[in-house]
C-alpha positions in Angstrom: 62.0 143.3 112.6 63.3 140.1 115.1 62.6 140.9 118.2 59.9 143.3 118.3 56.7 142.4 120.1 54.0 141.9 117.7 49.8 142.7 118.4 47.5 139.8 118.8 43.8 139.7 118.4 43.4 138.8 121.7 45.5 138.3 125.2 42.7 135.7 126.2 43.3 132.1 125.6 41.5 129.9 122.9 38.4 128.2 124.1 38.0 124.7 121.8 35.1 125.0 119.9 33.5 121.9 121.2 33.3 123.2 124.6 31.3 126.3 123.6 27.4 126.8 123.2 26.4 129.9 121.8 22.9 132.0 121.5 22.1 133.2 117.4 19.6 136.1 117.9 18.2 137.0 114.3 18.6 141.0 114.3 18.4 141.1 110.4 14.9 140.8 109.7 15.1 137.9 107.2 13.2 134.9 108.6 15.4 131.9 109.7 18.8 133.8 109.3 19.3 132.7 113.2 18.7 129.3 112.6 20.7 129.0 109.0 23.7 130.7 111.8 23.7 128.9 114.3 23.8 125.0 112.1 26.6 126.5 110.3 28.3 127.0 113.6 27.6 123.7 114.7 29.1 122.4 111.5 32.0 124.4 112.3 32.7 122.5 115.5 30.9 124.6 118.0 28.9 122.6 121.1 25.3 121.0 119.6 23.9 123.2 122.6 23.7 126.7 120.1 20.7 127.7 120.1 18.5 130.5 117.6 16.0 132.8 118.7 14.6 136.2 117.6 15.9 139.4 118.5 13.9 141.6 120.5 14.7 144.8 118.2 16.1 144.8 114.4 19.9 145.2 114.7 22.1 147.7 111.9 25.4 145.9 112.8 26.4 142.0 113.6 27.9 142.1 117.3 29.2 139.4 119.9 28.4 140.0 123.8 29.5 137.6 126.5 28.6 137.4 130.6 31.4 137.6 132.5 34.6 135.0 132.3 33.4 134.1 128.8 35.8 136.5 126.9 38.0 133.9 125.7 34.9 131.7 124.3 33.6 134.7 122.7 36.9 135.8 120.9 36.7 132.3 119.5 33.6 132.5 117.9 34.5 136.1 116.7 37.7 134.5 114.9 35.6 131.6 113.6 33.1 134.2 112.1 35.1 136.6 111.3 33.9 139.3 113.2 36.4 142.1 114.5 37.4 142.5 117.9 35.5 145.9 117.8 32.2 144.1 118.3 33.1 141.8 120.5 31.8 143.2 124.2 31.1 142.3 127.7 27.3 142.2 127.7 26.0 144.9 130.2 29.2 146.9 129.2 29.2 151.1 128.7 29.6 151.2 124.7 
């Protein structure tokens, strides 16, 4: 219907992908998952700074958490992945 507001993913801007460094934490148990993540995220254009570690705990769910003023960089790498906005959240936020 023309002129009716339509929903977007996000009211934060777009961060480019170059400009944004990212933390892979392996939740899944498989060896080297965070690794195999975080060069296919470089390949996809994100900052060579992205990094792969270990989780502390196993994880059921993929999520995205971001310190504060980092919403809009996070929401980019949600898009890129494909990961719904749902699990995207401030880190330190109430669930």
């Amino acid at each position: 219907m023309a002129g009716k507001p339509t929903a977007t993913a996000s009211a934060v801007p777009a961060v480019p992908l170059s400009q944004i460094a990212v933390s892979v934490e392996n939740g899944s148990g498989i060896d080297g998952r965070a690794g195999t993540i975080s060069t296919a995220l470089i390949s996809d254009g994100l900052n060579s700074q992205t990094s792969a570690s270990t989780a502390p705990a196993l994880a059921a769910t993929s999520s995205l958490s971001y310190g504060a003023g980092d919403a809009g960089e996070a929401h980019s790498v949600a898009q890129l992945i494909g990961l719904p906005s749902k699990d995207v959240v401030r880190a330190g936020a109430a669930a």
